[in-house]
C-alpha positions in Angstrom: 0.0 0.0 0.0 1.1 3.5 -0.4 0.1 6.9 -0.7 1.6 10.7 -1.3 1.4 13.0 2.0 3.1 16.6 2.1 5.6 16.5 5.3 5.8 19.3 7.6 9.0 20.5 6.4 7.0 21.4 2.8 8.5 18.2 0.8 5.2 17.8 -1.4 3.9 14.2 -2.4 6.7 12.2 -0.2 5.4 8.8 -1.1 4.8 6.3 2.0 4.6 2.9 1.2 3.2 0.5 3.6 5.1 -3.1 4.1 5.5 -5.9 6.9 8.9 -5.1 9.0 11.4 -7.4 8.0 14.3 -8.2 10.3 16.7 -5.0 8.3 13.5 -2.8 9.9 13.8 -3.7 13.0 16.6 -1.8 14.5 15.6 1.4 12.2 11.9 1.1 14.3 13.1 0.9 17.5 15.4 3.9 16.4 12.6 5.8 15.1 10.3 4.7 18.6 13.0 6.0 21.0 13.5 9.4 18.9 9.5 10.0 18.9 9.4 9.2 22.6 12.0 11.3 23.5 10.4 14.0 21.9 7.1 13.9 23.1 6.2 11.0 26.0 9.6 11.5 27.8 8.3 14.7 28.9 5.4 12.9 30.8 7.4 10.3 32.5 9.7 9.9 35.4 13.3 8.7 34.7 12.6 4.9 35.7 9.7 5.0 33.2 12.1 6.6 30.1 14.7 3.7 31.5 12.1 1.2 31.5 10.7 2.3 27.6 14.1 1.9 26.5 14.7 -1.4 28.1 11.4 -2.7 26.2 12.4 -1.8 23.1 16.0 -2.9 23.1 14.8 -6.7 24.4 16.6 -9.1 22.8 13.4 -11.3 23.8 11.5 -8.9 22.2 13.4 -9.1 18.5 13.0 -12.6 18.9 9.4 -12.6 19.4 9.3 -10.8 16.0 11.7 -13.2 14.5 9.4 -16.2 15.4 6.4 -14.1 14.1 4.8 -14.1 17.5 5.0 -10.0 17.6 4.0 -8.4 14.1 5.2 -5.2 13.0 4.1 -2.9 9.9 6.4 -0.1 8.8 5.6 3.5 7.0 8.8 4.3 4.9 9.4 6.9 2.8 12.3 5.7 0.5 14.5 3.2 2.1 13.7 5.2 5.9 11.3 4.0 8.6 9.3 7.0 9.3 6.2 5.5 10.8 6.1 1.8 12.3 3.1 0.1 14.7 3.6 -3.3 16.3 0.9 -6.1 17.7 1.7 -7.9 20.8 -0.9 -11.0 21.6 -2.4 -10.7 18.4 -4.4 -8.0 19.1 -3.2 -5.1 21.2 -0.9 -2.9 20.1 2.5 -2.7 21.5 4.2 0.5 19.9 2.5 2.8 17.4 5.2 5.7 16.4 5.6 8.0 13.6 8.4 10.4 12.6 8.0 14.2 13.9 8.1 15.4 10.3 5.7 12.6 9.4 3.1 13.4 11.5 -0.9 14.6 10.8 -0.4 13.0 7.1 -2.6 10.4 8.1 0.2 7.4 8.4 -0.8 6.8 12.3 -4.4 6.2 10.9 -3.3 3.8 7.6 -1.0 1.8 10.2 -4.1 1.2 12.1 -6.0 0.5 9.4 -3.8 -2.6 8.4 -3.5 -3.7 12.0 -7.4 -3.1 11.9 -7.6 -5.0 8.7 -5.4 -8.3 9.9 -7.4 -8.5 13.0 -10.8 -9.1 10.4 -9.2 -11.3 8.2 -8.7 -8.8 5.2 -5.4 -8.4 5.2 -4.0 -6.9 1.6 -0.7 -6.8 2.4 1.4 -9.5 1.0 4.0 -11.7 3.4 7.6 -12.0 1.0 9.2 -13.8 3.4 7.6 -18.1 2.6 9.0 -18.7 6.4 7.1 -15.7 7.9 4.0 -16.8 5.8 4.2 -20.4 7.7 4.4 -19.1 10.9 1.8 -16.7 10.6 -0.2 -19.5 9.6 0.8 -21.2 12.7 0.2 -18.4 15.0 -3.0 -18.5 17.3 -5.2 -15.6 16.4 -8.3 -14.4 19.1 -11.5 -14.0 17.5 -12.6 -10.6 17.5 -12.4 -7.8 15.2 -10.8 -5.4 17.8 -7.7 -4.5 18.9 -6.5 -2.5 22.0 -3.9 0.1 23.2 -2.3 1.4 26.8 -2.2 4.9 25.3 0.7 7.2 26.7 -0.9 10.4 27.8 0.7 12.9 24.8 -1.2 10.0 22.2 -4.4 9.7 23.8 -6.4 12.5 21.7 -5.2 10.5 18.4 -6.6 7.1 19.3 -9.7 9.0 20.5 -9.9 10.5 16.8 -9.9 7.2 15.5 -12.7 6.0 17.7 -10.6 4.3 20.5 -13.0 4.0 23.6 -10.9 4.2 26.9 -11.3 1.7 29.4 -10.4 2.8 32.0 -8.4 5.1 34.3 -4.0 6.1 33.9 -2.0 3.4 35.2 1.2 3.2 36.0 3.8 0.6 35.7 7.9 1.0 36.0 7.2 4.8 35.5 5.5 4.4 32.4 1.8 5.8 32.5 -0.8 4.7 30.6 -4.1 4.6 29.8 -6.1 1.5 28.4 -8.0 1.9 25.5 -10.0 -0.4 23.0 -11.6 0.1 19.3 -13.8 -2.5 17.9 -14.2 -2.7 13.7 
């Protein structure tokens, strides 16, 4: 899938293009996530919870969750560069949702939820290169359900309301990271 957006530093018609992460995108996304949350969550949290973000994302355990295809990850690239990427964690809650500064309000947040949203329903368009990723996939144990749900930091929670995200309930905290659980149903 892609599409032209106009980034806020004027480039007209960038064009985005949609894909499954592959194991090169992984370290480029978990770039990209610690950039965009030192930007705008850090702000929010206490030290221990920008320790603790960073400890999550650099998880070996967590690369080779993705590896196994037990946590799924789209990327937004504009060229060769990750500028947008969203990740699933127990099929159906997203894990990290986190686009580029430059990159943002062009509607990439809302097409990388719309290809989570679109896996979780079983009309999936994007095609799987990788034959081995494609056999696991197959192997991996998907809810029923046609929703998915979020622990929204505090500086993303008006986005996921936009996009009809229903919270669930109130902030919670956990190794200084605050969050607040959210759900939207297709």
């Amino acid at each position: 899938m892609y599409f032209a957006v106009k980034t806020k530093d004027g480039n007209d018609n960038r064009r985005i293009t949609i894909l499954h992460g592959t194991e090169e995108d992984w370290e480029p996304a978990m770039a990209l996530a610690w950039r965009v949350f030192s930007k705008y969550d850090a702000k929010d949290y206490t030290r221990e919870g920008s320790e603790s973000f960073l400890r999550f994302i650099s998880d070996n355990i967590l690369k080779r969750m993705f590896l196994l295809g037990r946590y799924r990850m789209y990327v937004a690239k504009d060229g060769d560069a990750v500028v947008g990427m969203i990740t699933l964690r127990e099929h159906n809650h997203i894990s990290l949702l986190f686009i580029d500064a430059r990159y943002q309000h062009c509607g990439i947040g809302r097409a990388l939820i719309g290809c989570v949203m679109d896996y979780l329903c079983g009309r999936e368009v994007l095609p799987l290169d990788n034959e081995e990723q494609k056999i696991l996939d197959l192997l991996y144990e998907k809810d029923d359900g046609d929703f998915c749900t979020v622990k929204s930091a505090p500086y993303a929670l008006g986005f996921y309301q936009k996009l009809g995200f229903v919270q669930q309930g109130d902030a919670e905290e956990n190794e200084g990271i605050i969050s607040i659980p959210m759900r939207l149903k297709a």
